[in-house]
N, C-alpha and C positions, 0 to 999 in steps of 0.2 A: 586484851587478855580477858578471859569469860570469868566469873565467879571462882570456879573449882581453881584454877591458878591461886589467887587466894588462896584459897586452903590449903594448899600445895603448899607455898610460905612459910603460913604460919605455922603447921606441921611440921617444917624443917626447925624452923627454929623452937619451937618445943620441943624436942629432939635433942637440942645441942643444952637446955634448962642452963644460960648460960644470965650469972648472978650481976646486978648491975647495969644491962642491955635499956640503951633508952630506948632506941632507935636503930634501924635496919635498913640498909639502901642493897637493891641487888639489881644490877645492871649488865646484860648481856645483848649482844650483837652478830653477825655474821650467823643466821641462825642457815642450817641447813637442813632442807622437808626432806623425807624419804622418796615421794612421789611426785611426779613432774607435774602435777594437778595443782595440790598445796604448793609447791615450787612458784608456778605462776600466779599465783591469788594472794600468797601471802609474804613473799622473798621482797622485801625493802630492805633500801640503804640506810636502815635508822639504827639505834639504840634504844630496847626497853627498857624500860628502867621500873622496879615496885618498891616501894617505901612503906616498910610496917614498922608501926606507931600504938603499942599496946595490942587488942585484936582487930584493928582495923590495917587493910592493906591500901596503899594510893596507885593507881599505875599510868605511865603518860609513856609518849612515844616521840624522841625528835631525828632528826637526819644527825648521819654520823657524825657531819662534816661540824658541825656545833657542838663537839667536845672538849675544841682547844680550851675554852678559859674554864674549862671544869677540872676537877680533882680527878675526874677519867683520867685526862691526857697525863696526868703525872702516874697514875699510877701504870699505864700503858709502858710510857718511860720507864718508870723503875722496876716493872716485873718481877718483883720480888713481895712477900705478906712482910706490913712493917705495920712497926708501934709508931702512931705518931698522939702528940699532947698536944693538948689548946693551944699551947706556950709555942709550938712550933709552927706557928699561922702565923707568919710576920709580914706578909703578901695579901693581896686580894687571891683568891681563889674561888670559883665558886662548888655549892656543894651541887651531885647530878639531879637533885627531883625539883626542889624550890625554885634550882637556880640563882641564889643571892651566896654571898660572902659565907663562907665555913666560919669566918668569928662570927657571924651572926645568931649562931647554933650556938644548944646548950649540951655541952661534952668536956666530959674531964679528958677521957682518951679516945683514938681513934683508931681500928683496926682495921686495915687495908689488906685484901686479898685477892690478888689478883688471879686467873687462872685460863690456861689453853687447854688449845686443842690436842692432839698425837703430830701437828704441823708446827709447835711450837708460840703459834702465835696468838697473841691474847682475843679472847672473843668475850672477856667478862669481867667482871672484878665485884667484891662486895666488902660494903662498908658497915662496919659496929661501930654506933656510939655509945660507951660507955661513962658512965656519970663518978665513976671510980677512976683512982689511976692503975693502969694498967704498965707491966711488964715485960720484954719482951721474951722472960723466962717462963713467966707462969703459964699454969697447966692448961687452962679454959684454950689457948692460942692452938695446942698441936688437938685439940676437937675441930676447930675449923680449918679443914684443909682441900685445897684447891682440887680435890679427883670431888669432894662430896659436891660440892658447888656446880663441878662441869655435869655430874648428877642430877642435879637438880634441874640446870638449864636445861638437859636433854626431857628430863620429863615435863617440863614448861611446853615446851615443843609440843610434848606428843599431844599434850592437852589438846594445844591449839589447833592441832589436827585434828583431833577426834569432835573437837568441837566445830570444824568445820566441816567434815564428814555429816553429822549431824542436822546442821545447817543447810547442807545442800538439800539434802534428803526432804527435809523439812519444805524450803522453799519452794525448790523447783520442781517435785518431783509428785508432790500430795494432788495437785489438780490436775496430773497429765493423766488421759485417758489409756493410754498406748500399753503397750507391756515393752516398755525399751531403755537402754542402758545409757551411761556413759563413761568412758574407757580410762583412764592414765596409764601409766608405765607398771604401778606397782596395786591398785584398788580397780574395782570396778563397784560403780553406783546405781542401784536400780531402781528404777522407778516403783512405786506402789502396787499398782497392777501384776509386773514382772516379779515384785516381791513374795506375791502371792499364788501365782503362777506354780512359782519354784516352790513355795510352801516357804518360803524362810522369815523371820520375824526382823533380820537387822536390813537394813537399808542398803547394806556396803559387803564385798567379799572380796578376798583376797581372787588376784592373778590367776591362779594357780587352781582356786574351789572355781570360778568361774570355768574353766576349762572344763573341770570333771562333770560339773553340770552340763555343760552344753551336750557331751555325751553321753549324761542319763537320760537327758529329754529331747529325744528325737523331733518333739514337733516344733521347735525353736530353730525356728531357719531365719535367718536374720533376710529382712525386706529391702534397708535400704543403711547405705554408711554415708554420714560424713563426716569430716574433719574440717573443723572451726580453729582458723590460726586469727587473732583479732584481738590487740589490745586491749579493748577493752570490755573484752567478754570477763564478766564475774555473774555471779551465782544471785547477786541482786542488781542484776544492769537493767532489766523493767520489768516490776510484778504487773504483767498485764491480769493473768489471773491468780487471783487473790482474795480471799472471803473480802478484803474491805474495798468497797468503792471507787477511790482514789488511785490513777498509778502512780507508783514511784520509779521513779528514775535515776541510773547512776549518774554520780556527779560530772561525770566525764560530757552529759548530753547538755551541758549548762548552758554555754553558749550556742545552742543551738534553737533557743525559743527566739519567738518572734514578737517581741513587745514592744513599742516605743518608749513609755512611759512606766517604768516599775518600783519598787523598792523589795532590794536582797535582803533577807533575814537571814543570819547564821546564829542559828545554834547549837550548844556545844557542853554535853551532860559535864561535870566537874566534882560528882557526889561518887558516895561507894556501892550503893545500894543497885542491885542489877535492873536494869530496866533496857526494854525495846525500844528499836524506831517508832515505832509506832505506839509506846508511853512518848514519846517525844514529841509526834506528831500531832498527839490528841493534844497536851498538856498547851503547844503553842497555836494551835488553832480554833481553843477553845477565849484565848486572850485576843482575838482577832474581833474588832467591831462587824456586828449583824451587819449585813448586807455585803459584804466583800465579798470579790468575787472567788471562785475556790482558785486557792495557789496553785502553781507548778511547786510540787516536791522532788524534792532530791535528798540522796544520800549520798555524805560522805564516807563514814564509817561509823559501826553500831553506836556509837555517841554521842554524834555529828551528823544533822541535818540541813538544809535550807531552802527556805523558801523564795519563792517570786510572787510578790502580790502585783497584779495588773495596773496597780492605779500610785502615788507620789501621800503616804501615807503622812499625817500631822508627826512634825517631832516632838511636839508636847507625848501623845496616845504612844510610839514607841516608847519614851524616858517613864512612859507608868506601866508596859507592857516588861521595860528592863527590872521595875522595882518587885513585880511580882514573880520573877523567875529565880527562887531560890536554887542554889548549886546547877547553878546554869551561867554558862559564859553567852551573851547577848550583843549582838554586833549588827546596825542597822547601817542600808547605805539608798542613797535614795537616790537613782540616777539622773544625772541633770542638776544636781543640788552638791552630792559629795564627789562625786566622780562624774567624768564625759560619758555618754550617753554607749559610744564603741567600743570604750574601753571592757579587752577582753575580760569575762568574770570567772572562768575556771583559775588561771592565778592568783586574781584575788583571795578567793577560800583558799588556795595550796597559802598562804600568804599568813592566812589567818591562823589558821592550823597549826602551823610553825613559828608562830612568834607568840602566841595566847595575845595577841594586843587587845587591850578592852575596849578599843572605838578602832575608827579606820579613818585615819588621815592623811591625804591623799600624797604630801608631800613623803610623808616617813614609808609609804608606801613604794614611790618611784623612786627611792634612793634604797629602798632593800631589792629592787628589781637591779638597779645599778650594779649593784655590790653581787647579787648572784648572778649577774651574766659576766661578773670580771672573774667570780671564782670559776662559774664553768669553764671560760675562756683558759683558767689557770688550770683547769681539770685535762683538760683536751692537750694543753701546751706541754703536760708533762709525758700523755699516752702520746705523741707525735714529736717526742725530744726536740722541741721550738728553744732549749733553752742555748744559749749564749755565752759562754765565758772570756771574757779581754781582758788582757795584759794589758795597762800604762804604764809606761817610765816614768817615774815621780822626779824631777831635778829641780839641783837646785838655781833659784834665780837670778844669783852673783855670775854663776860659771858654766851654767847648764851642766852639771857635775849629776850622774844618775845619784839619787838617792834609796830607791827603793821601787816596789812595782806594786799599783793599786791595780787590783783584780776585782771586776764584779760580773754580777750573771747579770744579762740582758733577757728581758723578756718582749718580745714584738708583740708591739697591739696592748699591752695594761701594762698597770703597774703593781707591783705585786700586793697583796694581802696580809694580815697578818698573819693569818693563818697559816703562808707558804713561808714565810720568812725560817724556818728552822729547815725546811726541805735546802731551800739557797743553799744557806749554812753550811746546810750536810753535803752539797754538788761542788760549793767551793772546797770544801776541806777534801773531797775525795779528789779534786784535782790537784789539789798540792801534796797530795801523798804521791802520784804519779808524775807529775810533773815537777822539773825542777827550779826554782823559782826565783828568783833576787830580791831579798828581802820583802816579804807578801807581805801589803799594807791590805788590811779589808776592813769591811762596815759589819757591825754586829748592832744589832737595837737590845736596848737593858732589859726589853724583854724575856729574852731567851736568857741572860743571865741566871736567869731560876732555875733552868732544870742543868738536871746532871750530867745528861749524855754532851749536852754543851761544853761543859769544863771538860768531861772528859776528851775529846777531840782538842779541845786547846792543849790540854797539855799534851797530846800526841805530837800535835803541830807545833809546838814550842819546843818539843826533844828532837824533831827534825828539821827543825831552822831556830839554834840556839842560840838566843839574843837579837835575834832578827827581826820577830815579826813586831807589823803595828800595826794594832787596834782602833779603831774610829768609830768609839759610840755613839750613837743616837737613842732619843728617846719621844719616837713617833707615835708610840702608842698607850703614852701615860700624862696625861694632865700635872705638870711638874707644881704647877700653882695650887690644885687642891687635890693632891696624893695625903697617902697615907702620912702620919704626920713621922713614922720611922723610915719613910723613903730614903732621905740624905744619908741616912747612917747607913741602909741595906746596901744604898748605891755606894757609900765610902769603903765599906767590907770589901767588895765585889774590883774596888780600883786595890783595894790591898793587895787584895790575892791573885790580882790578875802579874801585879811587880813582880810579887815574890814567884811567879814563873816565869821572869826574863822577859814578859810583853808590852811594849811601849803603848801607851794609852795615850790616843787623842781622845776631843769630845767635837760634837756639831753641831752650829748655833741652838739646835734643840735643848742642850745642855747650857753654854758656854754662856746664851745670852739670857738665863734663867735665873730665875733665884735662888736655886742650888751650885751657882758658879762658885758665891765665896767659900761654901763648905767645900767644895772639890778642887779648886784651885792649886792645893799644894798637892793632887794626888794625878793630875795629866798633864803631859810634856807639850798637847799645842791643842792647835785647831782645825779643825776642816771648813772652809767654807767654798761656798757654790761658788761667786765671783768677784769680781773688783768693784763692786757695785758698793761695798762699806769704806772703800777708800773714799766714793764722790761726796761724802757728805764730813763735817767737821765731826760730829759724832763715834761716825764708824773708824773715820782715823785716830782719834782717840782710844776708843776700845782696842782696836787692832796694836797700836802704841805702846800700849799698858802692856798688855802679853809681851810684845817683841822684848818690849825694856826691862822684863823677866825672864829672856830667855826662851820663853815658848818658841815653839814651832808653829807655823801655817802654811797649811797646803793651800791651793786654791784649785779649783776643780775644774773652774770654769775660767779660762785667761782671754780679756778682753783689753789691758793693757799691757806698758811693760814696764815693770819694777824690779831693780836688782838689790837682792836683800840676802844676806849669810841664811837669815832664818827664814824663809820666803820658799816657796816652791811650790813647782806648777804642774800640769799633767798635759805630757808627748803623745801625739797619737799612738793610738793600739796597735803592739807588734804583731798581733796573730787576728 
């Protein structure tokens, strides 16, 4: 986002002179250009996000798919402008720009406003932190209202347009000799010469002025057309010319140099103050020891450069090159030393970019490559319905007596995410609204316990299979040993309220063999486990012992012998 956004902001919100305002998060997504031009230059799958903080504004940009553990994805959820209070933070949650823990913030209250499109669907939301408490009567609330906001985001947009309108003009167009254009759906851009040509002072004219000109000015016969379809065509893919020196190249040509020996520099502006690639450029080449030979540069984006030095640079000379770059993110990697020599380097910077990491270590590296080729794989499996749903007979082990049917969604090739885990959720419950079921046992992780559209589906599912169904918590993606220290109690609420709708509550060794067993002990009916693998040991028959001689229930998931037990049961192959 260029400067003028800023002002944009802050403008808004002096506007609203709204008493108490510590803080301002405005966060919007799904943006749409008018012109197929900006369409292709600027249309990502991210979320912006601006943070104003007195008169300064912050602004960062991450992919969408990184909202789950944000206060985003609840407000998404809840679609509605709410009052929430410090006192209502009983969860980790994080907040969208810091990205750390909302207690971590100083806020009496919190105003949540989320707001769409005319399609209904949220493409924003913005956050007030107020150092007062707040009501959800009082007046200041019906000033912030979700048409002014979608307002707002729309003229953020046009900024962004006009600012790259500008841009182009700027870069591309200043040193062409030619008098010649280039086209979109909705603008046309003209070169210098053609500007002058025409007699016009702006750079840009609409569709439509284009046309009329063409037939004031007979002598414009156009010489020659083509049309550039090409990924990675942008407006700074190589300043061949260029008053400075040096080309630049877009980031996309990274791996395409030819060095054996180099070290990558990434840098990465993180201040408010407007500055060029090329303040950038000078600022980190001026830190570069005499005699080096000149980098390959590259650009990311206007904030975001990187270089390739020819030669395996001293770690000492970068860790004093890191000390002198104030509000700068500094990232060294020295081939052959931090990473293999082949290893591609366009993901790395995509890598960098998206996680702000302050160094680059090679292991936490290959395990977010992991982790994003399992979500793509989970992105694909949803656009190509890969997904799976089976029926087991749960019986019991005395009598082969059907107990109940465990239902899960299979996914071929990974194992799911946490991310997909509510999507499951949502494909199971829509098949037991359709389909008719005998007694649905399913797996829910205490994660989703948090949001609301959760319970609410429960208790849909609980009014059409009344007294039926059974629950099987896990808890895979919460460290039960050093959680929040109100974990056991949010988890004991959550088993409350899950009874008082009729739903039989198991837990899975995630649970059961933790130290929040004793506290929930007296609030689920059994246990899930994988196999008979805790019977082979004196141990595990004990723990298992303990439960039965209480009456619990155990499923076992996995049957590898045979034991006949009242409270015991096992799972039949998949009827469907």
């Amino acid at each position: 986002m260029k400067t003028n956004s800023r002002f944009l902001l802050l403008e808004y919100l002096y506007s609203l002179q709204l008493p108490n305002l510590n803080q301002m998060t405005f966060c919007f997504w799904d943006k749409v250009y008018p012109d197929d031009l900006a369409q292709m230059l600027l249309k990502q799958p991210e979320v912006t996000v601006l943070h104003a903080k007195g008169i300064r504004v912050y602004t960062k940009t991450y992919n969408l798919s990184e909202i789950s553990d944000t206060i985003i994805d609840f407000a998404v959820t809840m679609k509605e402008t709410m009052v929430l209070s410090y006192q209502d933070f009983t969860y980790a949650i994080n907040d969208p720009y810091y990205r750390k823990d909302m207690r971590e913030l100083s806020f009496a209250s919190l105003l949540m406003v989320p707001f769409a499109e005319e399609t209904e669907k949220i493409t924003g939301v913005a956050f007030f932190y107020f150092s007062e408490k707040l009501y959800p009567e009082d007046d200041i609330i019906a000033q912030i209202n979700p048409k002014s906001l979608r307002k707002l985001k729309d003229t953020l947009i046009q900024d962004e347009i006009e600012a790259l309108h500008s841009e182009i003009v700027k870069q591309v167009y200043a040193d062409t000799a030619l008098p010649w254009v280039i086209m979109s759906d909705q603008r046309v851009y003209l070169s210098t010469p053609m500007a002058k040509v025409l007699g016009r002072e702006s750079g840009t004219v609409s569709l439509s002025e284009w046309e009329k000109l063409l037939k004031t000015n007979g002598k414009l016969n156009p010489m020659k057309r083509t049309e550039l379809f090409h990924s990675s065509v942008e407006y700074y893919a190589e300043h061949k010319a260029t008053t400075k020196n040096e080309p630049v190249f877009a980031v996309d040509y990274l791996d395409q140099h030819d060095l054996e020996r180099f070290t990558l520099l990434f840098l990465a502006y993180r201040g408010w103050e407007d500055k060029t690639t090329w303040d950038h450029i000078a600022l980190l080449s001026e830190l570069l020891p005499q005699g080096c030979e000149k980098p390959l540069l590259y650009k990311v984006n206007d904030d975001t450069i990187v270089f390739l030095v020819s030669e395996t640079l001293d770690k000492r000379l970068l860790v004093k090159i890191e000390s002198r770059l104030k509000d700068y993110l500094f990232v060294f990697l020295r081939s052959g030393r931090d990473f293999p020599v082949k290893l591609a380097l366009r993901p790395i910077v995509d890598y960098l970019v998206a996680t702000n990491a302050p160094s680059f270590v090679l292991s936490e590296y290959l395990e977010y490559r992991t982790k994003q080729n399992e979500h793509q794989y989970l992105l694909e499996a949803i656009r190509d319905n890969r997904f799976n749903i089976k029926e087991y007979p749960v019986c019991r082990t005395a009598d082969n007596q059907r107990w109940g049917t465990l239902i899960k969604m299979e996914v071929r090739g990974a194992k799911p995410t946490p991310d997909f885990q509510e999507f499951q959720f949502n494909k199971m419950m829509q098949f037991l609204l359709v389909n008719q079921v005998e007694k649905p046992i399913f797996f829910l992780d205490s994660l989703l316990l948090k949001k609301r559209s959760v319970w609410n589906q429960l208790k849909k599912i609980g009014e059409i299979y009344p007294g039926a169904v059974t629950l099987i918590v896990t808890n895979n993606f919460q460290d039960v040993n050093n959680a929040n220290p109100n974990y056991p109690s949010i988890l004991s609420e959550y088993f409350h309220r899950l009874h008082q709708m009729g739903i039989t509550v198991l837990v899975d060794s995630t649970l059961f063999s933790s130290n929040l067993s004793y506290q929930l002990f007296p609030l689920f009916e059994g246990l899930a486990i994988e196999d008979w693998g805790l019977f082979e040991n004196e141990l595990g028959k004990t723990l298992i012992n303990f439960y039965l001689n209480r009456m619990k229930q155990v499923i076992v998931l996995k049957t590898t012998a045979n034991l006949q037990h009242d409270l015991i049961y096992h799972l039949n192959k998949p009827t469907n």
